[in-house]
C-alpha positions as a Markdown table, in Angstrom:
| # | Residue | x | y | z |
|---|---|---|---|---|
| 1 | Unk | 81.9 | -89.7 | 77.2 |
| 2 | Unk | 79.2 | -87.3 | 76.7 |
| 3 | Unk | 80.2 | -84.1 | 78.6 |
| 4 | Unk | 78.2 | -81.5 | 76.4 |
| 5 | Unk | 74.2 | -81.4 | 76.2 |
| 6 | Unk | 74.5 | -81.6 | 72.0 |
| 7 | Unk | 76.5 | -84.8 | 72.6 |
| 8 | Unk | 73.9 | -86.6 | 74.6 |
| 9 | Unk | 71.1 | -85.3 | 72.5 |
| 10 | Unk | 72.7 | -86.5 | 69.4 |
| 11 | Unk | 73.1 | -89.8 | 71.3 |
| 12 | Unk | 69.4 | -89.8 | 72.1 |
| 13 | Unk | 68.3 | -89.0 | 68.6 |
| 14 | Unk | 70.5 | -91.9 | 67.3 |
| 15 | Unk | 69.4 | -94.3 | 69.6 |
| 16 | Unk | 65.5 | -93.6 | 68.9 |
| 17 | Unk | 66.2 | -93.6 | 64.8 |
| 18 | Unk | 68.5 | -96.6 | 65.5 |
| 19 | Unk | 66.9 | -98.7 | 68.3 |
| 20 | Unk | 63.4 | -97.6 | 68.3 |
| 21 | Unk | 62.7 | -96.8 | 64.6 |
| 22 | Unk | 60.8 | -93.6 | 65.3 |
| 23 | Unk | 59.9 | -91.5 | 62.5 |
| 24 | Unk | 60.3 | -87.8 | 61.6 |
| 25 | Unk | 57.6 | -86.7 | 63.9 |
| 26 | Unk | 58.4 | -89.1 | 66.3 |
| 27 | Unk | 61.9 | -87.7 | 67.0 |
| 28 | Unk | 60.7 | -84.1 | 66.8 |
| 29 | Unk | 58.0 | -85.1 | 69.5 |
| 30 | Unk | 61.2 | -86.5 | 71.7 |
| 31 | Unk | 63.2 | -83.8 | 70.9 |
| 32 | Unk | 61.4 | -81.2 | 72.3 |
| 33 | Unk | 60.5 | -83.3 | 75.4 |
| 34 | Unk | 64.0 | -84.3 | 76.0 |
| 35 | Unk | 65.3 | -83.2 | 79.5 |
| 36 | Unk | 68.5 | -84.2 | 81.4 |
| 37 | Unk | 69.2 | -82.9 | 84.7 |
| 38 | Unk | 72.8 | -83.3 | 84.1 |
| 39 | Unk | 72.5 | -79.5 | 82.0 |
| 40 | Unk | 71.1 | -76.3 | 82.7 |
| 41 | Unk | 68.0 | -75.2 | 81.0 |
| 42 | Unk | 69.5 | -73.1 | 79.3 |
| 43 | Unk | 72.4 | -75.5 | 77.5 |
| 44 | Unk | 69.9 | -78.0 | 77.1 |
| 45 | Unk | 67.4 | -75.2 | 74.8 |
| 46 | Unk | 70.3 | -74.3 | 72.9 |
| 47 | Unk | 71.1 | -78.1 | 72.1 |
| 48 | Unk | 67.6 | -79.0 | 71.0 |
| 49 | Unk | 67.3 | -76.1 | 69.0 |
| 50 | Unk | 70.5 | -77.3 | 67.0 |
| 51 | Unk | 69.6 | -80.4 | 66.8 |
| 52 | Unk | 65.9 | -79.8 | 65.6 |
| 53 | Unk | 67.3 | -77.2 | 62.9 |
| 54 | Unk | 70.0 | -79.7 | 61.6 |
| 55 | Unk | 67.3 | -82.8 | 61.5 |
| 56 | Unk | 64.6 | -80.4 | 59.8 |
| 57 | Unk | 67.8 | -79.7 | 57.0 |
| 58 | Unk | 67.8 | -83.6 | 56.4 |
């Protein structure tokens, strides 16, 4: 159950790698669009900024 905004983004980013076969730039592009009304702003800024710095270390 994803109760955290990292653990849905990290869902997301799988699922588009996985299922859609997006590339690097791709994901980034999604990434920085992703929005969930289930988290605040700012919880959901601080997930995609994890998220983009761990994927830019790969």
């Amino acid at each position: 159950m994803e109760l955290t905004a990292i653990a849905s983004l990290k869902r997301n980013v799988k699922f588009w790698i996985e299922r859609c076969g997006c590339n690097d730039k791709q994901i980034i592009a999604n990434i920085k669009g992703w929005y969930n009304f289930a988290y605040s702003p700012s919880e959901q800024e601080k997930a995609k900024e994890e998220i983009l710095k761990s994927f830019m270390k790969d």
